[in-house]
NUMARDREN-187333 format. One record per residue (C-alpha): z negated, x negated, y negated; residue in three letters. Coordinates in steps of 0.001 Angstrom, whole numbers, padded with zeros to 6 digits, always signed. Example, Ala and Ser with C-alpha at 12.3 -4.5 7.8 and 13.67 -1.06 7.14 Angstrom:
# NUMARDREN-187333
-007800-012300+004500ala;-007140-013670+001060ser;
***
This chain:
# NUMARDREN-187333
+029790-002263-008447unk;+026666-003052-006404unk;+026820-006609-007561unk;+027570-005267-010896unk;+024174-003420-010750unk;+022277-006257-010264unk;+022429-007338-013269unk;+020043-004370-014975unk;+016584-005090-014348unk;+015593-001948-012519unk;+017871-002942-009285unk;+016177-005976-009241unk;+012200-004673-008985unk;+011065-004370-005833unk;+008546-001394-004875unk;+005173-000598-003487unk;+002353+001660-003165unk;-000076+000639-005244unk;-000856-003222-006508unk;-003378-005079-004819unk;-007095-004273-006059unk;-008891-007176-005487unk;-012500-006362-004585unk;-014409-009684-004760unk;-014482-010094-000757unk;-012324-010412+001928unk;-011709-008876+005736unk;-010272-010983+008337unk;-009205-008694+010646unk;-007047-010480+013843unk;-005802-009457+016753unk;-005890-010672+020227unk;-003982-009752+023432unk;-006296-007302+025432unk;-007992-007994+028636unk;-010082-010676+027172unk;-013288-011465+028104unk;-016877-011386+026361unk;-017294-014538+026907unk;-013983-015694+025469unk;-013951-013596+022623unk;-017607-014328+021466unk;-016024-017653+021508unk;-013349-017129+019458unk;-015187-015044+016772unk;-017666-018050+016702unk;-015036-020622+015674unk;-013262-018335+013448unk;-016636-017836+011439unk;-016792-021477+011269unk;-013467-022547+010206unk;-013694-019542+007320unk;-017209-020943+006459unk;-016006-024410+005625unk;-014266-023495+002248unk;-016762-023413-000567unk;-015585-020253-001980unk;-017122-018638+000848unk;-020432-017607+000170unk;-020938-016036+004312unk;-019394-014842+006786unk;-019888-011978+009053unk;-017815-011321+012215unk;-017862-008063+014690unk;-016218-007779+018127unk;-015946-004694+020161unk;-016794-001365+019007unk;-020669+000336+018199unk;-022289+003336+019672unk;-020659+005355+017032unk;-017461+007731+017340unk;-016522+006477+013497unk;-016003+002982+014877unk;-013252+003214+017880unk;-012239-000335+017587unk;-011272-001968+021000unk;-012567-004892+022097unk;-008956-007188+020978unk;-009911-006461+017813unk;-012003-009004+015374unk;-013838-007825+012406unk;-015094-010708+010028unk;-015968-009558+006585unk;-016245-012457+003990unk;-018675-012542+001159unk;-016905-014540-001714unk;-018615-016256-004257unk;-018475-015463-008111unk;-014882-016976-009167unk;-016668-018936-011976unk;-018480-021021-009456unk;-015373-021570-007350unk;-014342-025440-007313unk;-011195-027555-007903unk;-009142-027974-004926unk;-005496-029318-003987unk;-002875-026939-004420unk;+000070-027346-001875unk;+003316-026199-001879unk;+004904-024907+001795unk;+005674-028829+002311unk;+002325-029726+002099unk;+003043-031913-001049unk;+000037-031706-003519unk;+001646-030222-006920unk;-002031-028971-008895unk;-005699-029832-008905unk;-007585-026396-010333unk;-009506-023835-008725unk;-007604-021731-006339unk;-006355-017837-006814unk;-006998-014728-004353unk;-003725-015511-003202unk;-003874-019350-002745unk;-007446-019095-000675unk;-005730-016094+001738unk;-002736-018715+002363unk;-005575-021768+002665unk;-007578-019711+005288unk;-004243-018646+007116unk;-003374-021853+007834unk;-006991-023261+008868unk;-006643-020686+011652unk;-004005-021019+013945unk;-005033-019817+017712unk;-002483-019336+020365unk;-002552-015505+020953unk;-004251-014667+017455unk;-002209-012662+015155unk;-003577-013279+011483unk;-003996-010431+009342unk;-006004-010576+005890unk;-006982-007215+003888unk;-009937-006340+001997unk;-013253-004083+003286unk;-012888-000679+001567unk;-008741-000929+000939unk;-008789-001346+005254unk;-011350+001710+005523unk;-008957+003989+003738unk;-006263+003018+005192unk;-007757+003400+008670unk;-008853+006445+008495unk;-005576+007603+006463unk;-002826+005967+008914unk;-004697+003903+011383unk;-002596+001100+010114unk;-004830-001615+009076unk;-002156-003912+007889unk;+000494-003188+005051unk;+003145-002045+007531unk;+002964-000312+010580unk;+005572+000648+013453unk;+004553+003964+015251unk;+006604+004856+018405unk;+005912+007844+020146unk;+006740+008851+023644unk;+005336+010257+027051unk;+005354+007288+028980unk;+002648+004777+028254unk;+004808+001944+030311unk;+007869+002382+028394unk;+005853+002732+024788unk;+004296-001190+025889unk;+008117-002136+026596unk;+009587-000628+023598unk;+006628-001759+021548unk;+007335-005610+022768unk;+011256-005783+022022unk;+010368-003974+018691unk;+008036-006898+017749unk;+010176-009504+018648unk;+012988-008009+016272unk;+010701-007341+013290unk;+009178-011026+013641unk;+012612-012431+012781unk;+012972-010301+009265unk;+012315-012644+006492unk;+008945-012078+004838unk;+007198-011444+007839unk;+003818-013167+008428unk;+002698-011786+012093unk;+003611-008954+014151unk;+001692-007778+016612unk;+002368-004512+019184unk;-000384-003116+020564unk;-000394-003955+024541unk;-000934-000212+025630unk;-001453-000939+029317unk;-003219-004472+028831unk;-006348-002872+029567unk;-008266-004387+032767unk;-010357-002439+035021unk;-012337-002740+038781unk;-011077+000470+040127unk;-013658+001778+043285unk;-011437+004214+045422unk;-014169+005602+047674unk;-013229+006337+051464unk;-014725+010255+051570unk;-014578+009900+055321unk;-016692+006734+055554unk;-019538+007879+053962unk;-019525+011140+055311unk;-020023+009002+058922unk;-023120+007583+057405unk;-023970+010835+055673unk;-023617+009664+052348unk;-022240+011693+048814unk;-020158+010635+046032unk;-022644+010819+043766unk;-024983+008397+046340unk;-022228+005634+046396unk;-021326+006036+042868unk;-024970+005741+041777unk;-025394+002045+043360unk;-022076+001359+041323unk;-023670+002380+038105unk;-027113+000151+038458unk;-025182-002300+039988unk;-022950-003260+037269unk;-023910-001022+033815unk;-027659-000948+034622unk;-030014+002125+034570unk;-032900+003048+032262unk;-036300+003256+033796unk;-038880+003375+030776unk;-038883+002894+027357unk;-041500+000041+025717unk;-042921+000853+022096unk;-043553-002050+019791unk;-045278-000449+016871unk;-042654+001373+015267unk;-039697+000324+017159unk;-039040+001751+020681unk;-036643-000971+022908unk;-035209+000854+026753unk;-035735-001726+029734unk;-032748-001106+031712unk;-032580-002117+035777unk;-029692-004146+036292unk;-028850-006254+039404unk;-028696-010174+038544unk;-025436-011707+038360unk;-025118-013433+041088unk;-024668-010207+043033unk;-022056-008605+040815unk;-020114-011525+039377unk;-016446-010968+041505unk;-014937-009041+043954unk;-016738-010524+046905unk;-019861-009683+045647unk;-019451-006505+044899unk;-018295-005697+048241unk;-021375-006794+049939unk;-023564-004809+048147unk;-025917-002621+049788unk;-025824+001304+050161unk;-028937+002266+051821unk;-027923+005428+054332unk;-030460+008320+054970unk;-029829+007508+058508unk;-031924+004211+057292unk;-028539+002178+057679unk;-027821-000911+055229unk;-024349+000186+054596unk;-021866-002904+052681unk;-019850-001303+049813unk;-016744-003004+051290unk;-016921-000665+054391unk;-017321+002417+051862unk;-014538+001725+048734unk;-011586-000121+048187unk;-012791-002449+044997unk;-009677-003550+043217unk;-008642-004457+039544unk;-006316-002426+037867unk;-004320-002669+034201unk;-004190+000145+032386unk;-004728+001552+028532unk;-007466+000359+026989unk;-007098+003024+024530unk;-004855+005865+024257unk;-003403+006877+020427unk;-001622+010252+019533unk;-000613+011880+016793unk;+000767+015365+017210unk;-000401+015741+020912unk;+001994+012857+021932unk;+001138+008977+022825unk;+001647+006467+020649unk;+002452+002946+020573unk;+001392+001022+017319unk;+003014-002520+015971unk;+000856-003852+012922unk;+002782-005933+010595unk;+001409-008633+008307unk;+004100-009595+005197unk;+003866-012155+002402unk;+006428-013258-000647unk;+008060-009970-001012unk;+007453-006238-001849unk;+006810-003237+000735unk;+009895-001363-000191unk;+012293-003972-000241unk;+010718-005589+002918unk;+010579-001900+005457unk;+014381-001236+004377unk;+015383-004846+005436unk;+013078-004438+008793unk;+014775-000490+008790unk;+018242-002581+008844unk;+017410-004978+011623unk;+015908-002445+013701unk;+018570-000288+013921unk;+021187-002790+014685unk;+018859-004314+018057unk;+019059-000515+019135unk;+022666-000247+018553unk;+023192-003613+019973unk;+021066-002912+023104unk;+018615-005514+022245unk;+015631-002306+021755unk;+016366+000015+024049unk;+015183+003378+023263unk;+015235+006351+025674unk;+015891+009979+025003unk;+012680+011495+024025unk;+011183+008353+022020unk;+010866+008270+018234unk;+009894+005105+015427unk;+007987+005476+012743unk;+007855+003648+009850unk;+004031+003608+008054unk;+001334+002058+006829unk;+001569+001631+002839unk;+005327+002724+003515unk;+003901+006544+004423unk;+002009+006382+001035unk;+004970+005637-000645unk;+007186+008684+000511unk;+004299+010789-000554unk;+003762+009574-003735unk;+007674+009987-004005unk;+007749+013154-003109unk;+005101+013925-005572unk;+006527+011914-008382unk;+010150+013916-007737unk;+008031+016828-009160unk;+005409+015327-011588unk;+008403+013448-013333unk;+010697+016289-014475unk;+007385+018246-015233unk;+005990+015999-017861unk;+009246+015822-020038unk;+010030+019555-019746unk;+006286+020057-021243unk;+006677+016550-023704unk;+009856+018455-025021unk;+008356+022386-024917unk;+005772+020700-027054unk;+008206+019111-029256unk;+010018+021836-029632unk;+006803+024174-030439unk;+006395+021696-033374unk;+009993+021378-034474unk;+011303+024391-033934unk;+014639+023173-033599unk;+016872+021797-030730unk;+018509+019772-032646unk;+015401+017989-033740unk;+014169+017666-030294unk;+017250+016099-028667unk;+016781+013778-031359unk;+013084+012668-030407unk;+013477+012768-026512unk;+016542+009660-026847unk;+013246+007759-027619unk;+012922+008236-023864unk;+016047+006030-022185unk;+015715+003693-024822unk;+011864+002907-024004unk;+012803+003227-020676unk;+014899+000131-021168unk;+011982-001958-022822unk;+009345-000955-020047unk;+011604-002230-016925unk;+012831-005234-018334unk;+009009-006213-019064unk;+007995-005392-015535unk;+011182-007595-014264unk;+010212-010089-016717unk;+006479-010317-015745unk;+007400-009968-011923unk;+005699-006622-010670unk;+006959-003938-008423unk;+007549-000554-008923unk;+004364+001614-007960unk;+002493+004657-008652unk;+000422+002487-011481unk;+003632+001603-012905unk;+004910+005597-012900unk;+001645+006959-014744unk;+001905+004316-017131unk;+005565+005910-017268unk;+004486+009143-017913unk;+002514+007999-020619unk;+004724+006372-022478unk;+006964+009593-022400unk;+004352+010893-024781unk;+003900+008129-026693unk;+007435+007993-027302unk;+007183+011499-029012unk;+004433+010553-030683unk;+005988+007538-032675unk;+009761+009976-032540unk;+007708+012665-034276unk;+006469+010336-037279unk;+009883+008966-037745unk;+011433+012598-037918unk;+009001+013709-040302unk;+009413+011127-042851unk;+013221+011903-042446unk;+012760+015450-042954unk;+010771+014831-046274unk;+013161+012605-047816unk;+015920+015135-046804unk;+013822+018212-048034unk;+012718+016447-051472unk;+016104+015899-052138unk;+017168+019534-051218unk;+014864+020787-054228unk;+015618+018250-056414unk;+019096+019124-056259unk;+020089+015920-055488unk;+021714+016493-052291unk;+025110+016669-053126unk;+027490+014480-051043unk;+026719+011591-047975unk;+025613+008914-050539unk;+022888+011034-051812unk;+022457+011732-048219unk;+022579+008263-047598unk;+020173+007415-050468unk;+017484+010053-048709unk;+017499+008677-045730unk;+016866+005030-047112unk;+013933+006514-048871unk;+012385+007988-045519unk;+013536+005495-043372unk;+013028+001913-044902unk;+010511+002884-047852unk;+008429+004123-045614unk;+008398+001030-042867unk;+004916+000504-043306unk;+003204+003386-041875unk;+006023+003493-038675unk;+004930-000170-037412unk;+001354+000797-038339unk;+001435+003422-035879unk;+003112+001283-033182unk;+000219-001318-033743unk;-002269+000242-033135unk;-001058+000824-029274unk;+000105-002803-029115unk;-003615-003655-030605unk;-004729-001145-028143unk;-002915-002186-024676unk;-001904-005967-025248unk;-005608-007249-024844unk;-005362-005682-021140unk;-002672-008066-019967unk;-005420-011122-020494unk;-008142-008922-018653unk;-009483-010398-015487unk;-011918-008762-012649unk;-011618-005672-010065unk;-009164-002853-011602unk;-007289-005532-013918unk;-004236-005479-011625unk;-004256-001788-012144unk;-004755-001607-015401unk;-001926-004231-016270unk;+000687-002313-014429unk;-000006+001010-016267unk;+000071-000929-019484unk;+002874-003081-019064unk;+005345+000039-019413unk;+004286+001124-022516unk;+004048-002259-024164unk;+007825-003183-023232unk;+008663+000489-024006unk;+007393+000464-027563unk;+008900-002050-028662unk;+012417-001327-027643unk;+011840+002234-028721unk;+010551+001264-031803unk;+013648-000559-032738unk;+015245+002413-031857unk;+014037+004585-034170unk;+014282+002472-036902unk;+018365+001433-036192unk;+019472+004772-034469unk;+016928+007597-035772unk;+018437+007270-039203unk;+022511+007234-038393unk;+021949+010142-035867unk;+019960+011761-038494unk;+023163+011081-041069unk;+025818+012666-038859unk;+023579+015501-038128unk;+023314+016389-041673unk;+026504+014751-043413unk;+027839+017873-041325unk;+025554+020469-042980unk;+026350+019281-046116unk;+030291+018916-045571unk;+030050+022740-044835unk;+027642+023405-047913unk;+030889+021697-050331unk;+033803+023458-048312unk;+032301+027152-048959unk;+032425+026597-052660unk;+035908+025282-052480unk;+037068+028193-050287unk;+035207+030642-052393unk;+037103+029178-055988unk;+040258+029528-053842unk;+040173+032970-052851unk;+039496+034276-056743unk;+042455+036171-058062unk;+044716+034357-060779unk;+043909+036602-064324unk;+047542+038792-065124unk;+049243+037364-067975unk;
***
């Protein structure tokens, strides 16, 4: 049966949240393992800007690393920023087109798609994981999931230790679905720190406080304000600092000086055990309990088809033993895949809702049950025009696709509605005219509304094909959108349009052929009951 099924277009569209809005730019947004070092990662944001600068599409580049004095910004310091400025698509060139062999198969100017996959490959670093989204579509999502890329793994647990672990077998799994592009779990404890544990009984020899000892630390290596310069308008802080020769490793820093108020030149060494520690560079929760976050990067196939496979796998390494999960630990699945349950849930309600009101409104205009059964089986059969289009034109099921659902719901009574009435005034003209008599007259009315009155039935479903059609060669930000809320009601008014004029007209015949068998028999019973006159 399940093979059977998959031969009706709707169990072969995949599903998503919403399709891709395209916003003229791009964010490169990679991630590195943590613990690296200013130095290193300057570096590597400087080559990355290069390579992306190379393709002439780019207009600039613009690359962050680390975090800024601000609470909205908590990005740690693994995490790359580079926000590219694309040029106007007009004044994009011709370039090679590749296929996955490398072979050249089209000279034309590139799409979104074809630059992402272009830049992709030009940056391959050992330790980089490659993730490409776009500047307002990642700020939403941030601050909605925390999942910058389309899906995210969240596990939750108390122990930081075992989140890292579980985290790491989890992202060697999900690498191996199909579709996958990177994978990358956050290294909780991959943080690296100089831990000073202070002797309390050493400097109380020398007569010496915490805060004494801990003060040299701070100059030492973070520096210390002293005065503030003003340059006109602008005001810069000159910060003491020692140089780095003095603070540069371990050594160092145990020879520095802590001057005593016995006037003794005291070596930190002799005061603090200087070590350097791993531990979490930055701690996530989400209902008071730790998390542990994997970001995965997918290309070639849609969200919902792609979490359920990654679902699948999952759950088989933790049966197998291959993830081993402990009592008290939890996965979840997010990212675009949390939008999608709520819009689900939503939709579940919004659905249902709109034909119950479609066909209270129907009915307020009918009057008749009858009449309105016979308008709402405009529904399935449009139904069956908008989802072979979307197979046919290759998009996935999403909440543009839905509205653009909902829509056509009413546009289906709208075009049911004319088809009725023309019915009904055939049928009533007839009635008067006392032509109605048997099912050829019956036959002959219904001819008369239906096909003599052809014209202004494709006129009305015209005007929305004049209407929507024109969308599907629309370019620029929102097209995508737009497309996928027309494409439904395209496919769907055609199909129901053929509907109405093959299957409106015999369900309208054995509907009445019945009224009217009944309107003969009464006669014919009444003649039969008369008394015979006595002879």
């Amino acid at each position: 049966s399940q093979q059977v099924g998959k031969l009706f277009p709707y169990q072969n569209i995949g599903s998503e949240f919403m399709p891709p809005l395209y916003e003229g730019d791009l964010l490169y947004m990679p991630t590195t393992f943590p613990g690296i070092s200013s130095t290193k990662a300057r570096e590597l944001l400087q080559q990355t800007d290069k390579i992306i600068k190379t393709f002439p599409e780019v207009h600039h580049v613009f690359g962050k690393v680390g975090r800024a004095e601000t609470a909205t910004d908590p990005a740690p310091f693994d995490m790359i920023e580079t926000t590219i400025m694309l040029r106007d698509e007009k004044d994009w060139p011709k370039a090679d087109i590749k296929d996955d062999s490398g072979k050249v198969i089209a000279h034309r100017r590139r799409t979104v798609e074809e630059l992402v996959d272009a830049l992709n490959s030009a940056i391959q670093f050992p330790g980089l994981a490659n993730a490409w989204t776009m500047p307002i579509k990642t700020r939403i999502d941030m601050l909605s999931t925390g999942i910058k890329t389309p899906v995210g793994i969240k596990i939750a647990g108390p122990s930081l230790a075992e989140l890292e672990r579980i985290g790491s077998e989890v992202e060697a799994v999900v690498k191996q679905v199909p579709g996958t592009t990177s994978a990358y779990s956050e290294r909780v404890i991959g943080g690296r720190y100089l831990e000073f544990d202070i002797n309390r009984d050493e400097i109380a020899r020398y007569g010496l406080t915490l805060g004494e000892v801990q003060e040299v630390l701070a100059v030492a290596l973070g520096g210390m304000p002293i005065t503030t310069t003003v340059e006109g308008l602008e005001r810069y802080t000159i910060n003491l600092r020692y140089e780095r020769d003095y603070r540069q490793d371990l050594q160092a820093l145990r020879d520095l000086i802590v001057p005593a108020p016995t006037g003794a030149q005291v070596p930190m060494g002799q005061l603090a055990t200087i070590k350097v520690v791993n531990a979490a560079m930055a701690i996530k929760s989400e209902a008071a309990v730790p998390n542990a976050w994997i970001y995965v990067d997918v290309k070639g196939i849609d969200i919902g088809t792609y979490v359920r496979a990654a679902m699948r796998t999952v759950n088989q390494a933790i049966a197998d033993g291959t993830i081993t999960l402990p009592e008290g630990y939890s996965i979840f699945w997010s990212g675009q895949y949390e939008y999608m349950l709520r819009a689900k849930e939503r939709l579940l309600l919004v659905v249902p809702l709109t034909l119950l009101i479609v066909a209270l409104l129907i009915y307020l205009s009918t009057r008749s049950f009858v009449k309105t059964g016979i308008v709402l089986l405009a529904v399935p059969f449009s139904v069956v025009g908008a989802f072979w289009l979307i197979y046919l034109l290759d998009y996935n099921m999403s909440v543009a696709v839905w509205i653009g659902l909902i829509a056509l719901a009413g546009l289906d009574a709208e075009t049911g509605m004319v088809m009725l009435l023309y019915l009904d005034i055939a049928y009533e003209k007839w009635q008067k005219e006392g032509r109605m008599r048997n099912g050829e007259d019956l036959r002959e009315a219904i001819y008369h509304g239906a096909v003599k009155r052809l014209r202004p039935k494709v006129m009305t479903v015209a005007t929305t094909f004049i209407a929507l059609v024109p969308i599907m060669w629309s370019t620029g930000t929102g097209a995508d959108v737009m497309k996928r809320i027309a494409v439904p009601m395209i496919g769907g008014v055609a199909t129901s349009l053929l509907m109405e004029l093959l299957v409106y007209p015999a369900i309208f015949y054995i509907w009445r052929s019945r009224a009217i068998r009944r309107q003969n028999q009464l006669p014919a019973a009444a003649t039969a009951a008369q008394p015979e006159p006595a002879h």
